[in-house]
GUVOKOL-957646 format. One line per field, with one value per residue (C-alpha): residue number from 0; residue in three letters; x, y, z. Coordinates in pm, whole numbers, plus 50000, padded with zeros to 5 digits. Layout:
pos [NUM, ...]
code [ALA, ...]
east [X, ...]
north [Y, ...]
up [Z, ...]
# end
This chain:
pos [0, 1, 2, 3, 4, 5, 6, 7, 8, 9, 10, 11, 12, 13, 14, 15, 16, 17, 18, 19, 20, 21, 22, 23, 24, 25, 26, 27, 28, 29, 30, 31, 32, 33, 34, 35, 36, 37, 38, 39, 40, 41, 42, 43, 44, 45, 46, 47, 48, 49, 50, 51, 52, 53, 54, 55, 56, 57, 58, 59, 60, 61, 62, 63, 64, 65, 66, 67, 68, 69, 70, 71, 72, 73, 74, 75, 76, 77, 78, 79, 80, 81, 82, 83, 84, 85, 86, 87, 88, 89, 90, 91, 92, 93, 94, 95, 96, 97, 98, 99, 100, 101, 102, 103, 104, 105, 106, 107, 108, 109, 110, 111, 112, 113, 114, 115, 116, 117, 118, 119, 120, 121, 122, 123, 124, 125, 126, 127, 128, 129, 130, 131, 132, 133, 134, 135, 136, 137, 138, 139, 140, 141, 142, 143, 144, 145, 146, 147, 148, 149, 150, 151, 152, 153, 154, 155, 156, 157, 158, 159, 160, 161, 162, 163, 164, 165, 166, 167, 168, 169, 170, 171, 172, 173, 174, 175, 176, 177, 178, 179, 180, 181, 182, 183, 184, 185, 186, 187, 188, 189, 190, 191, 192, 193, 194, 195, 196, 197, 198, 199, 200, 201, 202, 203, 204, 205, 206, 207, 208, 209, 210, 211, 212, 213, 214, 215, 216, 217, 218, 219, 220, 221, 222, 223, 224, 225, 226, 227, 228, 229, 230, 231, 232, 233, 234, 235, 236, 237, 238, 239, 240, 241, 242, 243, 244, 245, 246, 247, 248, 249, 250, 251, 252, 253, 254, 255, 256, 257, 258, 259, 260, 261, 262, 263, 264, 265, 266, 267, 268, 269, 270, 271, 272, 273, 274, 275, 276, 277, 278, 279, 280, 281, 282, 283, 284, 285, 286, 287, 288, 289, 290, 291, 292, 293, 294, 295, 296, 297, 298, 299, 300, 301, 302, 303, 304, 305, 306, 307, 308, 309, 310, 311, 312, 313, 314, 315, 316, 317, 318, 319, 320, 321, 322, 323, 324, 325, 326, 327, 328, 329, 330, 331, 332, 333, 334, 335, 336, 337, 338, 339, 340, 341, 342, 343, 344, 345, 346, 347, 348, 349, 350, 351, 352, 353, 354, 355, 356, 357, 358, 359, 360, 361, 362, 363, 364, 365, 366, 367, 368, 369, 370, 371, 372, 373, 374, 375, 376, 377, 378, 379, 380, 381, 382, 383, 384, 385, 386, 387, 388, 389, 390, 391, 392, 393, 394, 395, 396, 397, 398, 399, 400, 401, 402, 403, 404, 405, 406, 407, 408, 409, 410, 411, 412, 413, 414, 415, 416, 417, 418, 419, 420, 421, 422, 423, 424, 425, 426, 427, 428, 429, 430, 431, 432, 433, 434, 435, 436, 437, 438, 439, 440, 441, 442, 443, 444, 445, 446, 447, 448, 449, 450, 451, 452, 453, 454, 455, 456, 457, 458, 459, 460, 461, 462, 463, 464, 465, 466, 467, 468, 469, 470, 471, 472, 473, 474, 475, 476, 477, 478, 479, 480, 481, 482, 483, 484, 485, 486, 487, 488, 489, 490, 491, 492, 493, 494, 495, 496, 497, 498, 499, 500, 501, 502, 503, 504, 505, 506, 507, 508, 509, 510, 511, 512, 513, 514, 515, 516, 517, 518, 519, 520, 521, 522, 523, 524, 525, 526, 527, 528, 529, 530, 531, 532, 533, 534, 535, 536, 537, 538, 539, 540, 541, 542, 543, 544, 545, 546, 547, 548, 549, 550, 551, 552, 553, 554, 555, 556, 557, 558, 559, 560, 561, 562, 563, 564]
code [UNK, UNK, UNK, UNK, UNK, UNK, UNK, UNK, UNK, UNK, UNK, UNK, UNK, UNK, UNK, UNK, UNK, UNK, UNK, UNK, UNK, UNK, UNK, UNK, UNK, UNK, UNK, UNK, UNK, UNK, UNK, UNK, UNK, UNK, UNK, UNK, UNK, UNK, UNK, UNK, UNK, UNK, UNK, UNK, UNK, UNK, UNK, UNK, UNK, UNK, UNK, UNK, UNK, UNK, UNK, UNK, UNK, UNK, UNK, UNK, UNK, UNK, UNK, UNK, UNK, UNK, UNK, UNK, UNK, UNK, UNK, UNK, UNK, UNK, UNK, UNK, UNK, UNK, UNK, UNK, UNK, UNK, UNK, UNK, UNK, UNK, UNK, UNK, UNK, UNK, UNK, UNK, UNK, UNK, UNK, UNK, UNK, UNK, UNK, UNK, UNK, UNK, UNK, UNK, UNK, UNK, UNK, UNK, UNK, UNK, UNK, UNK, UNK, UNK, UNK, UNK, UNK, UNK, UNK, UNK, UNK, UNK, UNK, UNK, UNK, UNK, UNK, UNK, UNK, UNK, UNK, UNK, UNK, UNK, UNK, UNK, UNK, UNK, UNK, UNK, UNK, UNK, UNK, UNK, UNK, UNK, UNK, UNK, UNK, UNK, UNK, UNK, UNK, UNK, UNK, UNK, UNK, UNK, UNK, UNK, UNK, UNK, UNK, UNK, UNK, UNK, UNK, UNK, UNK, UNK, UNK, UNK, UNK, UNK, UNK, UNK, UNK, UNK, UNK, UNK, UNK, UNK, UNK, UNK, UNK, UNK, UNK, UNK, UNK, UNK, UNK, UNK, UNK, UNK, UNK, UNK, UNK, UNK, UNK, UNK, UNK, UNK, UNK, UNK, UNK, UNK, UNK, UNK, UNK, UNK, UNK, UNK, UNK, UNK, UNK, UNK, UNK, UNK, UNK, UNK, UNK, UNK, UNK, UNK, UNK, UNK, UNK, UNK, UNK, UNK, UNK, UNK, UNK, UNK, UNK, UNK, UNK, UNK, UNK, UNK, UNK, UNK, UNK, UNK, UNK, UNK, UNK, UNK, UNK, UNK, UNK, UNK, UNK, UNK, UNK, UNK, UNK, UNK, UNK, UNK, UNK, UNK, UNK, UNK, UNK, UNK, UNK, UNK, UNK, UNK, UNK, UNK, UNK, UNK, UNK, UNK, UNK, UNK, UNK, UNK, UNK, UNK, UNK, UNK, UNK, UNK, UNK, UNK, UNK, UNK, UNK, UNK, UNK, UNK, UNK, UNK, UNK, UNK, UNK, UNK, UNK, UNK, UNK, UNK, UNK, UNK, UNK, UNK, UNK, UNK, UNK, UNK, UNK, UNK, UNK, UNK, UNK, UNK, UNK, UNK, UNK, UNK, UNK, UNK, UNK, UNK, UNK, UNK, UNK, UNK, UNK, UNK, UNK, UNK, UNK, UNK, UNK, UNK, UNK, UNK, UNK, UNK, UNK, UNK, UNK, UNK, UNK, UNK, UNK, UNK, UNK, UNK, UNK, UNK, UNK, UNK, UNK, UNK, UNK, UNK, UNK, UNK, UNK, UNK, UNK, UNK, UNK, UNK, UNK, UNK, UNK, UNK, UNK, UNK, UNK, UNK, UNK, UNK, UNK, UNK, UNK, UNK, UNK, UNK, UNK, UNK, UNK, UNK, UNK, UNK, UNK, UNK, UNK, UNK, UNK, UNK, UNK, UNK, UNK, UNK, UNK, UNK, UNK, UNK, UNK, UNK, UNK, UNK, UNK, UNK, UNK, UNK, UNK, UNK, UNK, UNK, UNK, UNK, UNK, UNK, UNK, UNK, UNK, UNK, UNK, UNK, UNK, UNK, UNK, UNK, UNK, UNK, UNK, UNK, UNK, UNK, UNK, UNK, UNK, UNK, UNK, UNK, UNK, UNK, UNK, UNK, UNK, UNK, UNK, UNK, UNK, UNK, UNK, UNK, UNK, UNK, UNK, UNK, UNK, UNK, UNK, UNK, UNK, UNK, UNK, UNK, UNK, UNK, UNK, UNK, UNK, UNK, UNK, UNK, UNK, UNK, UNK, UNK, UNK, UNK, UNK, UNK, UNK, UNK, UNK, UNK, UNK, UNK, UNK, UNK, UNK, UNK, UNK, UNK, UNK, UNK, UNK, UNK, UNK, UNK, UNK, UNK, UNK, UNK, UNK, UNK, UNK, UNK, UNK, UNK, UNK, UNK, UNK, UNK, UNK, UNK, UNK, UNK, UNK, UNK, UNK, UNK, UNK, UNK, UNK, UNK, UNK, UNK, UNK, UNK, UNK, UNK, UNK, UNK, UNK, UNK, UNK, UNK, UNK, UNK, UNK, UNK, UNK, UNK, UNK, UNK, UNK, UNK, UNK, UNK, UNK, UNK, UNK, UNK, UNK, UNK, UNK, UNK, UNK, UNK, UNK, UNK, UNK, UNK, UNK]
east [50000, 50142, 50165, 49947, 49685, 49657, 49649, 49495, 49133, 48854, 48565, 48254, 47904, 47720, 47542, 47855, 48032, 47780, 47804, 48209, 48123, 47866, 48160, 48360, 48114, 48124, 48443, 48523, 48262, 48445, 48756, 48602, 48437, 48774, 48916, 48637, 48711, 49008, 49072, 48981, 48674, 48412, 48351, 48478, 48211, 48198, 48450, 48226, 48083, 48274, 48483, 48119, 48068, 48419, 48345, 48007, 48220, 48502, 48245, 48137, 48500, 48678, 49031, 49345, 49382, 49021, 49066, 49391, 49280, 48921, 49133, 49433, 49158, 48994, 49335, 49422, 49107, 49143, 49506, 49383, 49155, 49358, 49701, 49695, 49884, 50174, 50354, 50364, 50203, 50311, 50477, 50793, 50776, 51094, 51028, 51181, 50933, 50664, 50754, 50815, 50449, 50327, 50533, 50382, 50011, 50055, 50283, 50080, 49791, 50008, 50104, 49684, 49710, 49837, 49581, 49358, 49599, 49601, 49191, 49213, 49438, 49210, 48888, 49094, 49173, 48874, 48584, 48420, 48322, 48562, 48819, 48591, 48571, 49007, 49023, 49056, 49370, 49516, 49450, 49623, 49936, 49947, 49906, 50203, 50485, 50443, 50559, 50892, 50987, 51243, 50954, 50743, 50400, 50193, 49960, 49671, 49610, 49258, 49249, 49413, 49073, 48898, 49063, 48727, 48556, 48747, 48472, 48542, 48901, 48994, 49034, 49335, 49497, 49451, 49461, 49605, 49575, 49642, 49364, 49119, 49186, 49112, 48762, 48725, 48719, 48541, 48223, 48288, 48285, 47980, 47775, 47894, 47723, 47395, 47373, 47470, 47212, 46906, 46939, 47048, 46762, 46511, 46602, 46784, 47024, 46987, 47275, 47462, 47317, 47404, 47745, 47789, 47617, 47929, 48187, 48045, 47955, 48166, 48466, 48223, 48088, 48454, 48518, 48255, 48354, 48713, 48629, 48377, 48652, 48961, 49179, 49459, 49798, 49815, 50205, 50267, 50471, 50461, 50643, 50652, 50620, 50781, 50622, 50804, 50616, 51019, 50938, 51068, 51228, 51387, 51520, 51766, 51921, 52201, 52112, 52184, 52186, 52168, 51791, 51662, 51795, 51728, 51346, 51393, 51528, 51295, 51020, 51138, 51160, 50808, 50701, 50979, 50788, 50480, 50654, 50774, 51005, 51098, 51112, 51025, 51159, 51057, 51208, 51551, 51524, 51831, 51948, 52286, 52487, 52504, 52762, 52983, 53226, 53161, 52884, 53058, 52961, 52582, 52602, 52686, 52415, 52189, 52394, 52410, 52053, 51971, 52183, 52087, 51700, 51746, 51580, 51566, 51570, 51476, 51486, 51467, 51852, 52023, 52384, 52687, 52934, 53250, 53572, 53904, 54170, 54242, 53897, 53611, 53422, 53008, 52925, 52657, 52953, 52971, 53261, 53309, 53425, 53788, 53869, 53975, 53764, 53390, 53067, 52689, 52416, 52099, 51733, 51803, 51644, 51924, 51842, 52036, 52035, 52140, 52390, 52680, 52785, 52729, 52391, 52180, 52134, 51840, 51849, 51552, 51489, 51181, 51293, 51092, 51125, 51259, 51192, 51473, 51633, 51647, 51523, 51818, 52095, 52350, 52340, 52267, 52461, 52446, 52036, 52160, 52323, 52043, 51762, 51872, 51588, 51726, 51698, 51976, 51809, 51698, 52025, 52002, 52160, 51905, 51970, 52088, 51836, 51595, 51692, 51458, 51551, 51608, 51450, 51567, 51275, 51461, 51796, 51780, 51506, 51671, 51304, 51392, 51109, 51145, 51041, 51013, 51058, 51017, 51071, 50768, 50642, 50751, 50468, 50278, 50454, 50238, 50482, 50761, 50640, 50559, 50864, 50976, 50713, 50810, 51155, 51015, 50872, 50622, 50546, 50561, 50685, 50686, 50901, 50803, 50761, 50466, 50473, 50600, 50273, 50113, 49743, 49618, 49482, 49805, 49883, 49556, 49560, 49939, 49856, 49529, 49740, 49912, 49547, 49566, 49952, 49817, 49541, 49754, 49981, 49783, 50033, 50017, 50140, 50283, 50339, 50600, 50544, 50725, 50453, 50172, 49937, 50114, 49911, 49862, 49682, 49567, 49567, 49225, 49276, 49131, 49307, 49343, 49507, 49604, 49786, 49628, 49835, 50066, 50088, 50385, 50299, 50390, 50195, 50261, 50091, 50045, 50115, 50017, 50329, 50199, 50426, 50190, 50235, 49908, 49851, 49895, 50276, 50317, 50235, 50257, 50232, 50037, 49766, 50019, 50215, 49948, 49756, 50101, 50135, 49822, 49849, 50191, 50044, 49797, 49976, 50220, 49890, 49799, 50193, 50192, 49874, 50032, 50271, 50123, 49927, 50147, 50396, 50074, 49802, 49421, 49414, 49743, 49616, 49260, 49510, 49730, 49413, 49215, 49525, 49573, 49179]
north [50000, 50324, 50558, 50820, 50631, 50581, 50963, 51079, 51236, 51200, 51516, 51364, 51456, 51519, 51191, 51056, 51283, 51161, 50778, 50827, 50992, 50717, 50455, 50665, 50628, 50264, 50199, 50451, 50207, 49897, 50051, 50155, 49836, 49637, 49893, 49874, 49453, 49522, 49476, 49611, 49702, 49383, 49410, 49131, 48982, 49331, 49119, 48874, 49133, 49430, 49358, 49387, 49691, 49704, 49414, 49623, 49901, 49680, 49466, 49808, 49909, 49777, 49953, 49887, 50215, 50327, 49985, 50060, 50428, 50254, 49983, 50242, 50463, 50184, 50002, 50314, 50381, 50063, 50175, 50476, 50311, 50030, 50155, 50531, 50427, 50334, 50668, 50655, 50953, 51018, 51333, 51160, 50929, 50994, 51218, 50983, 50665, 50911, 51008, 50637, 50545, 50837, 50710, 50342, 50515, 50585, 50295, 50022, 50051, 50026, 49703, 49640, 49670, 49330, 49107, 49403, 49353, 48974, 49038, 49278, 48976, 48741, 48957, 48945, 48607, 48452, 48662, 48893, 48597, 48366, 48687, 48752, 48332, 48383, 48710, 48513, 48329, 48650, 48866, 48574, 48559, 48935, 48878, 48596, 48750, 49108, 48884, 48802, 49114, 49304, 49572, 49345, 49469, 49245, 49341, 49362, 49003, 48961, 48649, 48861, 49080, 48730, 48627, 48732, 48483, 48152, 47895, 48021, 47999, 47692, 47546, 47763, 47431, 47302, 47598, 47899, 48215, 48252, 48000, 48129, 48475, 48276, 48162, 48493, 48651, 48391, 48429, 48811, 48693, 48477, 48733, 48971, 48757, 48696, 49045, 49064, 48848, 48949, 49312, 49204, 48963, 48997, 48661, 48459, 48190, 47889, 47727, 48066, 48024, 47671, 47762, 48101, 47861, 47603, 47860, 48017, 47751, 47473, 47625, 47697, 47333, 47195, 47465, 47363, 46984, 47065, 47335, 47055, 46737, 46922, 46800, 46985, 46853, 46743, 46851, 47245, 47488, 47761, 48116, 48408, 48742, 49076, 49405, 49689, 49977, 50164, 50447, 50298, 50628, 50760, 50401, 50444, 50761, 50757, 50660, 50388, 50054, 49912, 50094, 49927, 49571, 49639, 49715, 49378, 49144, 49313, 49211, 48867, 48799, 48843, 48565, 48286, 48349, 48227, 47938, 48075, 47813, 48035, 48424, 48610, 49032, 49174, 49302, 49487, 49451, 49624, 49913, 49758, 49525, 49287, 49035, 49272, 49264, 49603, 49498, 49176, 49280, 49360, 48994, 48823, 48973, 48830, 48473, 48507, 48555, 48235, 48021, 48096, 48085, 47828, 47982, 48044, 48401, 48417, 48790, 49052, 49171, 49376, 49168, 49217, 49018, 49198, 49114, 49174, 49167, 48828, 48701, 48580, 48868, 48820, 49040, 49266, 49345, 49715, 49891, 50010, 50373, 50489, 50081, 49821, 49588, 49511, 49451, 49257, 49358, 49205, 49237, 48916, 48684, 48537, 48260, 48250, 47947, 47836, 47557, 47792, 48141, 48108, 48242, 48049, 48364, 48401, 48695, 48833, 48734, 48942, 49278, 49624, 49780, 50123, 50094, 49809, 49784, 49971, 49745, 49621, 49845, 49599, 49668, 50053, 50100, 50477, 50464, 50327, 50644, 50847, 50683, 50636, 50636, 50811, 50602, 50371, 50078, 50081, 49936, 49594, 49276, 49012, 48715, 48356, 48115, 47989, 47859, 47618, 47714, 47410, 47447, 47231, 47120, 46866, 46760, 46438, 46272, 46480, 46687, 46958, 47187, 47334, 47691, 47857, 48237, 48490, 48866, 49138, 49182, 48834, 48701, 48838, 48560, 48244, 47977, 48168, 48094, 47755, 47666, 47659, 47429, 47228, 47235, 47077, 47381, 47248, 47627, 47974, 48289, 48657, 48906, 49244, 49610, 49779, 50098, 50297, 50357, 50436, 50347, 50314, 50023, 49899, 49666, 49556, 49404, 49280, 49054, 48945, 48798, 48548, 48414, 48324, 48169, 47962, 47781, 47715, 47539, 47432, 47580, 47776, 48118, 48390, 48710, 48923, 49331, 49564, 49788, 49567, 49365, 49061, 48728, 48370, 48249, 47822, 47624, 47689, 48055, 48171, 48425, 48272, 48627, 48956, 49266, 49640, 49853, 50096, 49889, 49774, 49394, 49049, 48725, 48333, 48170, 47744, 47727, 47363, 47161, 47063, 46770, 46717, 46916, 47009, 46976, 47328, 47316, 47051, 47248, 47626, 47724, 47472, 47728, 48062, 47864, 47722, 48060, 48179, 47945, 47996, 48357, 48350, 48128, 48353, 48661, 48460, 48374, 48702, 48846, 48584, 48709, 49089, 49033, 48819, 49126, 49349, 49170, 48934, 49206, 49010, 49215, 49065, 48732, 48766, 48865, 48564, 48310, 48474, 48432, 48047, 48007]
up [50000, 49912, 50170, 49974, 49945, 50307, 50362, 50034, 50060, 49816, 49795, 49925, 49901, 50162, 50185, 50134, 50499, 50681, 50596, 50702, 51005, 51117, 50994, 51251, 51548, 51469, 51467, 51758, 51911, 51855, 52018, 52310, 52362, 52333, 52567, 52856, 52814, 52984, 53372, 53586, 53419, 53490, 53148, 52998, 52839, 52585, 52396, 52295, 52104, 52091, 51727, 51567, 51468, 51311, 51081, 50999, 50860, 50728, 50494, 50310, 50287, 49941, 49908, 50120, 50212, 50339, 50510, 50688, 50845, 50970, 51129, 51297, 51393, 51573, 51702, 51841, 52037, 52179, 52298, 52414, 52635, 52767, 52772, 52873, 53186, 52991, 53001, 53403, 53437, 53792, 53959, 53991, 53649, 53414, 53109, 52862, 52999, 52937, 52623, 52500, 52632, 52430, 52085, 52219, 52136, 51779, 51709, 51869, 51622, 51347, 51404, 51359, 51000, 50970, 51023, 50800, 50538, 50483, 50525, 50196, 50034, 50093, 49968, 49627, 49607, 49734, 49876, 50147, 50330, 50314, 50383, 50716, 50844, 50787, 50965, 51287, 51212, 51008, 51382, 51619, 51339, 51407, 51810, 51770, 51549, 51721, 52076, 51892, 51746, 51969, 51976, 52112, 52346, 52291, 52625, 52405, 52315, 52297, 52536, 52839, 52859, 52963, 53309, 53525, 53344, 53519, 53330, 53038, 53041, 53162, 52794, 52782, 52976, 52546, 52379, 52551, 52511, 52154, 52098, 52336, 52072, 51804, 51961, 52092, 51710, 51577, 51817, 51684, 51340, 51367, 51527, 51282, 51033, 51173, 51236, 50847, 50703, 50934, 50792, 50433, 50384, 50754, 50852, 51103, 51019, 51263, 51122, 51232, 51560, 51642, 51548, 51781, 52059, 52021, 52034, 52310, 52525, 52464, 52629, 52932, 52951, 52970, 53229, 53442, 53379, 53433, 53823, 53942, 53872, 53940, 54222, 54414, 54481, 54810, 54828, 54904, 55016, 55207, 55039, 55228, 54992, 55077, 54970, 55055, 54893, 54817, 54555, 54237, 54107, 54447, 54502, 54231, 54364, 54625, 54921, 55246, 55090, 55464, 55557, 55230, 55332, 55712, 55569, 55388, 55657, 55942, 55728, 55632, 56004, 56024, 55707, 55867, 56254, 55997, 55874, 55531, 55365, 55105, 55041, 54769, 54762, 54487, 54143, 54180, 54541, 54599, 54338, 54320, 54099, 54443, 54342, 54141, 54403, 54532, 54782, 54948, 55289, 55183, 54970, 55280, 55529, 55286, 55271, 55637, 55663, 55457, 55678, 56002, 55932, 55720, 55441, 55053, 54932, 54558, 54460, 54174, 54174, 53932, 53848, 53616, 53481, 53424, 53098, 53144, 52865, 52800, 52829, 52592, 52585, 52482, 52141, 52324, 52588, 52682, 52777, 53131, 53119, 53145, 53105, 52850, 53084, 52930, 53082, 53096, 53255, 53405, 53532, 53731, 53967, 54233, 54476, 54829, 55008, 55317, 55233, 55011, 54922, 54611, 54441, 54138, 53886, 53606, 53342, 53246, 52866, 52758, 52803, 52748, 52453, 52536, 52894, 52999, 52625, 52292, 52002, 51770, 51987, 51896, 51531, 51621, 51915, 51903, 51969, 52333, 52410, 52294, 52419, 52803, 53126, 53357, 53622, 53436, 53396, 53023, 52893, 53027, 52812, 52726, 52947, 52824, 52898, 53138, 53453, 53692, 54014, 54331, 54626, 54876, 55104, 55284, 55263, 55431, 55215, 54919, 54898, 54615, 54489, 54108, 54067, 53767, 53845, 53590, 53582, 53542, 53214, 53129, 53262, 52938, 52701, 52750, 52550, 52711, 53058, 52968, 52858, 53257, 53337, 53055, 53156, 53509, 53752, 53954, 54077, 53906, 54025, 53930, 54064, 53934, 54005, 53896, 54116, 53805, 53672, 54000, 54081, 53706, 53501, 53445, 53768, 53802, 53436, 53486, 53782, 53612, 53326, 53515, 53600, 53268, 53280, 53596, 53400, 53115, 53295, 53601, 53829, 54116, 54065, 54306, 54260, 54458, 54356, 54574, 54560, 54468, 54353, 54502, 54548, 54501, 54203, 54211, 53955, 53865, 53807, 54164, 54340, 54650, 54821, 54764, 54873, 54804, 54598, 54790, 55094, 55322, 55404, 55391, 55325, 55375, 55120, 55133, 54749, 54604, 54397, 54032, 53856, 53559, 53207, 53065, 52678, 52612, 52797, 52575, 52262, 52338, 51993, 51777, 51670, 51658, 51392, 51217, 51187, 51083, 50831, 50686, 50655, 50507, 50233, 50162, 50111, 49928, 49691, 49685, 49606, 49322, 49160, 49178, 49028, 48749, 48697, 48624, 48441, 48237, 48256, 48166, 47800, 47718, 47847, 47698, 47308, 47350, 47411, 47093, 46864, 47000, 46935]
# end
């Protein structure tokens, strides 16, 4: 599509104006809709419906580029209404986070145009409603590849709006999320064409019916099936969480590193006198790189600690690895000032136990575009010195692999616990969290820190997605925010307990030990791929028949088959 068309205005009669601006409403409908489907409005159930009056205005629209604006102009409602907590808009947020949450509003939608693309390709090579019955798999391609993209946001999945509705997720444990997105658009696409037909021709299609019956309520009859039959593991174990309420942006400045672990250790007293096994602080629980070698004394209060309550400490930790000349130093290596020495840097998650000095270390794969890394900086390296948070913490390296932390429960009967721990927005990335349960967790964890953004939407809809990574992989799942919500999620999807937001407190949470894999851990992205697949082939049909266009147009076709006749 060229980019004139997109932009380029036609003169329109009056009748004409007034159909656009009712196209408008419609649209501005459907994005508003999505939006109020989104925690923690109890609104999810808009979904169901909300994409309707969108594919009302879509089916009278015929060219790519009247397509495209009706779909950004309804994408970026939606973002408006979901996401206008990204730019922290707090008295002590960081101008540069608020600027990049302001950029994330206009580029979001774009990324929209996608699955309204391979819609137009498929109107040409087939028709209106065979485009509209493949719109579903073209919209969960678009939901999958923008997750792997370094610019990657992909918040807005359409499945994350349902986690109120715990019936009606548990399929999810087949499916996931990506699949309960493509049932989601399909009911939308069904509806869509009742609603169609009954104002086309005055009737009602039963055949349409029985089918928007089945995708609605089949997932609910296997999530009553699967509530009423399930059974808990009878093996738990009991985590104390830490919420320390520290203001995220005034923690990074200078200040005593001993009143912040003081806070941490007083409180941590208080979860072991409940009979807390393990302990969970919160994302960059300390503002330092710990086990750089600068901090040795701090490091061991916290070894200490571990040993003589006989304890585990798993906690969000900044950490560096440092290069000296000589050594094999890693590509995305940065230089440490006024050095020949190089450096890598982590959001991490360290476990202290009691039985060494020596900490098991996970770096935080999915990092925030902008916020924690700029996209591609290690083919534009200069973009890392421009775009810099000030708080320092937007240059981080992307970490190795995953790493299944042990818990040992009991050493004598050689009782060891896997945890899968995972770091903040993480959490978002169902096949990436499953791929810890696959690799043997038999509990998930999230450390994260959501206190940027204040008391907005944003929080509330974060924890709410892990509902969603708890059903999928029937685990148990804790969350550990320093400033909130932190809780306990079952297997089932039922938040068990939860903190407020903005509040200094601990819990001990009895959190039940999961050993089998469900289907969907299995196969995290069967449907992604396949809805990939299929819209790669189509575009690649549609490409094809371009450019056989151009280069055969139909009167040079139609001359050749006359002279051969």
């Amino acid at each position: 599509m060229k980019i004139k068309y997109f932009f380029q205005r036609i003169p329109k009669t009056p009748e004409q104006r007034k159909e656009s601006r009712r196209q408008l409403l419609l649209g501005l409908l459907s994005g508003v809709l999505m939006g109020l489907s989104f925690q923690p409005v109890p609104f999810h159930w808009f979904m169901f419906f909300a994409l309707v009056p969108y594919l009302y205005v879509l089916n009278k629209r015929e060219g790519l580029g009247e397509i495209s604006r009706l779909t950004y102009f309804t994408a970026f409602i939606f973002n408006i209404v979901t996401l206008y907590w990204v730019g922290s808009w707090t008295p002590d947020a960081d101008p540069f986070l608020m600027m990049a949450g302001s950029i994330l509003m206009f580029w979001n939608p774009i990324l929209f145009l996608i699955p309204s693309t391979l819609f137009y390709a498929a109107k040409k090579l087939f028709n209106k409603n065979i485009a509209f019955i493949l719109l579903p798999l073209f919209w969960v391609s678009y939901e999958y590849v923008y997750s792997i993209t370094e610019f990657r946001f992909p918040w807005l999945t359409l499945a994350n709006s349902q986690s109120y509705f715990l019936t009606f997720i548990q399929i999810t444990d087949i499916i996931g999320a990506y699949g309960l997105s493509l049932i989601l658009l399909f009911i939308n696409v069904s509806l869509f064409f009742l609603v169609n037909k009954y104002l086309k021709e005055k009737r009602i299609s039963y055949i349409g019916i029985a089918a928007l019956l089945s995708l609605v309520f089949i997932p609910i009859l296997y999530g009553v099936i699967k509530i009423n039959n399930y059974e808990q593991p009878g093996k738990k174990i009991k985590v104390g969480i830490i919420q320390p309420d520290l203001n995220p942006n005034k923690k990074w400045e200078v200040g005593s590193l001993d009143q912040i672990l003081d806070l941490y250790l007083d409180m941590s007293d208080k979860v072991i006198a409940e009979g807390g096994e393990i302990i969970l602080w919160p994302e960059t629980a300390l503002p330092v790189y710990l086990l750089s070698g600068n901090y040795n004394s701090t490091a061991q209060r916290i070894f200490d600690y571990a040993k003589q309550n006989d304890v585990h400490i798993l906690s969000g930790m900044p950490d560096a690895e440092f290069y000296r000349e000589g050594d094999i130093v890693p590509d995305d290596a940065k230089p440490v000032k006024n050095s020949k020495s190089f450096y890598t840097s982590y959001n991490s998650i360290l476990l202290f136990n009691p039985y060494n000095d020596k900490a098991d270390k996970y770096g935080k794969i999915k990092l925030v575009p902008f916020g924690e890394k700029v996209p591609y900086v290690e083919d534009l390296p200069f973009l890392g010195d421009f775009l810099k948070w000030n708080v320092g913490i937007s240059s981080w390296n992307t970490g190795r692999d995953t790493v299944v932390f042990n818990f040992v429960k009991d050493r004598a009967i050689e009782d060891t616990v896997k945890i899968g721990a995972v770091v903040c927005i993480e959490s978002i990335y169902p096949d990436f969290v499953s791929s810890f349960v696959k690799r043997g967790a038999e509990i998930i964890t999230v450390v994260t820190n959501d206190s940027w953004y204040g008391n907005s939407s944003g929080p509330y809809q974060h924890k709410e997605f892990s509902v969603l990574r708890a059903v999928e992989n029937r685990r148990s799942l804790i969350r550990c925010a320093n400033g909130g919500i932190s809780c306990l999620i079952d297997p089932l999807g039922n938040t068990i307990v939860e903190t407020k937001m903005f509040e200094k407190t601990t819990l001990v949470v009895d959190a039940a030990l999961e050993n089998e894999i469900s289907l969907y851990t299995k196969y995290p992205l069967l449907i992604p791929i396949l809805c990939s697949v299929i819209s790669i082939w189509i575009f690649g049909m549609f490409l094809i028949k371009k450019m056989s266009i151009k280069f055969y147009p139909p009167e040079i076709e139609k001359e050749k088959h006359e002279k051969n006749n």
